[in-house]
C-alpha positions in Angstrom: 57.7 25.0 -75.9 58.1 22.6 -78.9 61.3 21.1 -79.7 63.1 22.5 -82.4 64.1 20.2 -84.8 66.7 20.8 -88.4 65.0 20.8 -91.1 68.3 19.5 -92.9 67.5 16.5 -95.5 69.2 13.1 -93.9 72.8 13.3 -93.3 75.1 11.1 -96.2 75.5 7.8 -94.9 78.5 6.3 -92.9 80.4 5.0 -95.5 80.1 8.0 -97.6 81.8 10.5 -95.2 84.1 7.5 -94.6 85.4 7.5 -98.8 85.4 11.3 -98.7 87.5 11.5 -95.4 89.7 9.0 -96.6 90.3 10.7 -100.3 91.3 13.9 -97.9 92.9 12.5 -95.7 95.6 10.6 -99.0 95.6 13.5 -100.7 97.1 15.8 -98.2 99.2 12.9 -96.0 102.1 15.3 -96.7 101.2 18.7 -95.4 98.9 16.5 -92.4 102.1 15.3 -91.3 104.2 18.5 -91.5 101.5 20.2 -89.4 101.6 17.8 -86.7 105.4 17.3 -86.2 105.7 20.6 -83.3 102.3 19.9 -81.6 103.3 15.6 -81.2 106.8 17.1 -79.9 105.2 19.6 -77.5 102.7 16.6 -76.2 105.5 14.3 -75.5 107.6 17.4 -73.7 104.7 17.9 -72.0 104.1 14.2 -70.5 107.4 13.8 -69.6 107.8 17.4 -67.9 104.8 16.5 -65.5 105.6 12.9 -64.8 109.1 14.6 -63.5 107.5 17.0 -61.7 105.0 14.2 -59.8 108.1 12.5 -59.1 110.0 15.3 -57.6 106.5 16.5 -55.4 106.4 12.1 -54.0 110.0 11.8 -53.3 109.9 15.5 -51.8 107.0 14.7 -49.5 107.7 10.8 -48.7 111.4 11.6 -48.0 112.5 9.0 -50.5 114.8 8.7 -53.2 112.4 5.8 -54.6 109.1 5.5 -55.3 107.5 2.4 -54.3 103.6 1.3 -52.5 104.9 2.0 -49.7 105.4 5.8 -49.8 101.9 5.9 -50.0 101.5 5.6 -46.5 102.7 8.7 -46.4 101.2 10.7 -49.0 98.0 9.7 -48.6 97.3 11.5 -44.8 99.0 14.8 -46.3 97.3 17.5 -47.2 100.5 19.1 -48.9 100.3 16.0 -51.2 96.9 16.5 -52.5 96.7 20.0 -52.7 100.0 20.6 -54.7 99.4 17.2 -56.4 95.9 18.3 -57.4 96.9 22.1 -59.0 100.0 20.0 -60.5 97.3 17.3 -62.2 95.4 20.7 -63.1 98.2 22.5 -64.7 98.8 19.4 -66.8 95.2 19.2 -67.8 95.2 22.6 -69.3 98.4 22.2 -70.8 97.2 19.1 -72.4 94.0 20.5 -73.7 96.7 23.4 -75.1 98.6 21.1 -77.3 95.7 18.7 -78.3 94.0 22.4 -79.3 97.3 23.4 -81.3 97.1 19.7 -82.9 93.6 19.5 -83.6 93.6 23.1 -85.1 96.5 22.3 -87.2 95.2 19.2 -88.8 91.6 21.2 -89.2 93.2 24.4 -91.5 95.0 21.8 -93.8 92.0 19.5 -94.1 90.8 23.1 -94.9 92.8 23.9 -97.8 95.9 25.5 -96.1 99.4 24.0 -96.7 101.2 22.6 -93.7 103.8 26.1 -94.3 100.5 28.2 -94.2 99.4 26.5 -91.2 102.1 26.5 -88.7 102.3 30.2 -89.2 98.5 30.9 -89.2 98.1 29.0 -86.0 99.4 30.9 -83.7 96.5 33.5 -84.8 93.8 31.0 -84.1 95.3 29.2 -80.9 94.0 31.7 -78.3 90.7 31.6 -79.6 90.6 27.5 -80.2 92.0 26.9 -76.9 88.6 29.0 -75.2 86.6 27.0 -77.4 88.2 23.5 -76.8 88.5 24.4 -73.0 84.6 25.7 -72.4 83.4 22.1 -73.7 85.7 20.4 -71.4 83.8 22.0 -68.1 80.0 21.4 -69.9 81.3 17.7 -70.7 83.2 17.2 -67.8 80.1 18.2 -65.7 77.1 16.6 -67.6 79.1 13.2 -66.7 79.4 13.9 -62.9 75.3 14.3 -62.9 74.9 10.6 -64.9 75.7 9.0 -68.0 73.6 10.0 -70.6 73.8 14.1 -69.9 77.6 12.6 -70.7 77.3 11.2 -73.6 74.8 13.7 -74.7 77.4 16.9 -74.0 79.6 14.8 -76.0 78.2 14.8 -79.2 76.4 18.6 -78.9 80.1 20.3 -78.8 81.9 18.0 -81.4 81.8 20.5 -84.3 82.8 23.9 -81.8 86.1 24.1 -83.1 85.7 23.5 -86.5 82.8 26.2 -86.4 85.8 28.5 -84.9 87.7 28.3 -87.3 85.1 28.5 -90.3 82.8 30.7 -89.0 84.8 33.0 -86.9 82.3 32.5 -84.0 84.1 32.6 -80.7 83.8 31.4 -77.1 80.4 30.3 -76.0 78.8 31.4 -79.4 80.9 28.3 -80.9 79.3 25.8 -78.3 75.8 27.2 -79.1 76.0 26.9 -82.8 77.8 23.8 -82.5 74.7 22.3 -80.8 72.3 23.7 -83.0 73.9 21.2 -85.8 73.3 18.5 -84.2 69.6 19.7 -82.4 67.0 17.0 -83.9 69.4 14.7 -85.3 71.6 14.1 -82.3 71.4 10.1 -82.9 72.3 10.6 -86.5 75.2 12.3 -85.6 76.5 9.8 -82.6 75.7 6.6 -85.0 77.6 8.0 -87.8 80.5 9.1 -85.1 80.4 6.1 -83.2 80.5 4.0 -86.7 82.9 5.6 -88.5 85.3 5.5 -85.6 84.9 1.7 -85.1 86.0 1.5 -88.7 89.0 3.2 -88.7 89.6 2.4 -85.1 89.3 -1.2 -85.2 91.8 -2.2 -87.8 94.7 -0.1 -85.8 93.9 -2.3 -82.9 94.5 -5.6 -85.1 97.8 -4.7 -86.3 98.8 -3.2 -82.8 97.9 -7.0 -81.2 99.6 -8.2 -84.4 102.8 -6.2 -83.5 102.6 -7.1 -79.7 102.2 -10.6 -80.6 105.5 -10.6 -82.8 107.3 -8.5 -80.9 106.4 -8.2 -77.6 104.9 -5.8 -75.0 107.9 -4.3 -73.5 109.5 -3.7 -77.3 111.0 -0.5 -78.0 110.5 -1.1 -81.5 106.6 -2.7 -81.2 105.4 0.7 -78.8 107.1 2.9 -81.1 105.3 1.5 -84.1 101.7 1.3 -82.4 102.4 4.9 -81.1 102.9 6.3 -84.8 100.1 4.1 -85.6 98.1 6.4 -83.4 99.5 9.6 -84.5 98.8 8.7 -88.1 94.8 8.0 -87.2 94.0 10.9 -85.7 94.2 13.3 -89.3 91.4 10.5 -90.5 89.1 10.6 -87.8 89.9 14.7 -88.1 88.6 14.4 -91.5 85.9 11.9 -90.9 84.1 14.9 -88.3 85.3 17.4 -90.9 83.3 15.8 -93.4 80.3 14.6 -91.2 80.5 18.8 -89.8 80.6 19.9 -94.0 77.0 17.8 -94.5 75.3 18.8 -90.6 75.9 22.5 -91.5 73.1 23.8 -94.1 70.4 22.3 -91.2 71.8 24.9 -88.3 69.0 25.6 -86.0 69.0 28.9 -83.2 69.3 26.9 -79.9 66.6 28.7 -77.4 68.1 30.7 -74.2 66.3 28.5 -71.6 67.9 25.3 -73.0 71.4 27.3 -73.0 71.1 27.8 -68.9 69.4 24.3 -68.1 73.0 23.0 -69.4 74.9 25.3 -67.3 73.0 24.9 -64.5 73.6 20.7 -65.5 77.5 21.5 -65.8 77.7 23.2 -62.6 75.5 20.8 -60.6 78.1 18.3 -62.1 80.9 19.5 -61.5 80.0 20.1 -57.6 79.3 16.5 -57.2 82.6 15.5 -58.6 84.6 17.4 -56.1 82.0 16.6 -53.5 82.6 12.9 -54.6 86.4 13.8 -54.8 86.8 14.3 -51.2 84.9 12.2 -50.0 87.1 9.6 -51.9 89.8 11.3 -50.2 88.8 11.3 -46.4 87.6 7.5 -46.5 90.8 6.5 -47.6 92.7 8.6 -45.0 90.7 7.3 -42.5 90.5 3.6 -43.3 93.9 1.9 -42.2 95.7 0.5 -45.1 99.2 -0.4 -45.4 100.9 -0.2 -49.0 103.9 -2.4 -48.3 101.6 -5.4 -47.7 99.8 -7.4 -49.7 95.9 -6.9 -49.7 95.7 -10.5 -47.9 98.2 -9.0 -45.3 96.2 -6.0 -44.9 92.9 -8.3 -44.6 94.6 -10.7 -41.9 96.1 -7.7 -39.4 92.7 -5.9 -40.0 90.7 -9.5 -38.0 93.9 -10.8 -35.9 93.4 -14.5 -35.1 94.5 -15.8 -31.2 96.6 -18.0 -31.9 97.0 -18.6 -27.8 93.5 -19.5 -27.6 93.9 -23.3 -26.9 96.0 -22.2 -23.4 93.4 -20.2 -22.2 92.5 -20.9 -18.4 89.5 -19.3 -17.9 87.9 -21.1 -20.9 84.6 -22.6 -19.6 85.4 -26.7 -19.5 83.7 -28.9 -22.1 80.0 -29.9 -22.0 80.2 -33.6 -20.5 77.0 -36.3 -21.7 73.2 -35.3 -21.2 71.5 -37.9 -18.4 
């Protein structure tokens, strides 16, 4: 079967969608901000919830009221640890990909033409739906990189406009992912170089002034992490309306992505995921069965691991010396 292929003239060049995203992205600062005050909230609520939570499940298990390399002697044998610690690390997954789908939405309907008012009330229509179509890419994504690298990067660009196409189009669940990848179908370098570009440009001059405020300030500054963190916050509504913009001039090329190409990335996903749990315990009984002590050093583990005789010199049944060859 040939490839299909968008007939779409070339996408607007990098800079382009950068000026446009930019005049968006100045022009409702205001309202972007508004939007995202409850979902940054709920994100930091979040963090710290499940960091107390971790906490409370070492201490609980380790019998200790401090957490220190040491306790990991004994939560790495238990099976308690791991299995509680593993739906906990799941829980906080989901709950992550909740808010970042309440943030990301947000941002999208004002860069859409909603006020930040408009928004915060319409949002709690769209969540549900955003939150299926941010999770299902997660599982494709998360399973093309468990087979190798480039089905990785490749489910990584194919799924980038899903929730903008949720919200637009109205197209929900798998149909989003589908139509999504039929954008980019044919041009999926385009796409990436432009992505990969435009975030370089924006991303590169936060990391300057974040070295600059480290540099003057230092690392462990309260005032120097809570500047870089707002820094952060404040790029994410650009590179929100960079894709925006780059989704606005992929859409009139929209292809119908063939149902045998649909299952080979299931199939791809599923095969995936396998070998990363398959690879996860295996992780998991080598270092329960390899002896390691946390409350050494690694040169303390290396030296009890190949004991040296240090009695060797008094040894009596040491065969004597070689005398001279006649």
């Amino acid at each position: 079967m040939p490839r299909l292929k968008n007939a779409a003239l070339a996408l607007p060049g990098t800079l382009r969608l950068l000026n446009q995203a930019w005049q968006a992205y100045t022009s409702k600062f205001a309202n972007l901000v508004s939007a995202m005050v409850l979902p940054v909230l709920a994100s930091i609520g979040a963090t710290f919830l499940f960091g107390a939570l971790f906490g409370v499940l070492i201490m609980t298990i380790s019998h200790s009221t401090t957490i220190s390399p040491a306790i990991l002697n004994t939560l790495i044998p238990s099976t308690t640890f791991w299995l509680v610690g593993g739906l906990l690390f799941l829980a906080s997954i989901l709950v992550q990909i909740l808010v970042m789908s309440w943030l990301q939405s947000s941002v999208i309907l004002v860069l859409r033409g909603e006020d930040s008012k408009t928004a915060v009330k319409k949002i709690w229509q769209v969540l549900p739906g955003f939150f299926g179509v941010a999770l299902l890419p997660q599982f494709l994504i998360f399973g093309a990189w468990g087979v190798f690298l480039i089905p990785g990067m490749a489910a990584s660009i194919w799924f980038i406009f899903s929730g903008y196409i949720y919200l637009t189009q109205n197209k929900k669940g798998m149909a989003a992912l589908w139509a999504g990848k039929a954008m980019v179908q044919g041009r999926w370098w385009e796409v990436f170089g432009r992505l990969l570009i435009g975030t370089l440009i924006i991303v590169i001059p936060i990391i300057i002034i974040q070295s600059l405020l480290l540099g003057i300030f230092g690392q462990n500054n309260v005032l120097s992490s809570g500047l870089t963190t707002l820094i952060q916050i404040l790029s994410f509504p650009l590179i929100m309306a960079f894709i925006n913009e780059l989704f606005e001039a992929a859409k009139p090329g929209a292809i119908t992505i063939a149902k045998a190409q649909k299952k080979t990335i299931i199939w791809l996903a599923v095969v995936g995921f396998i070998l990363w749990l398959a690879g996860g315990f295996a992780i998991w009984q080598i270092m329960k069965s390899v002896p390691y002590d946390f409350s050494k050093t690694p040169a303390q583990n290396q030296s009890s691991d190949f004991p040296q005789n240090n009695n060797a010199g008094s040894n009596t049944n040491a065969a004597p010396p070689l005398g001279p060859i006649d």
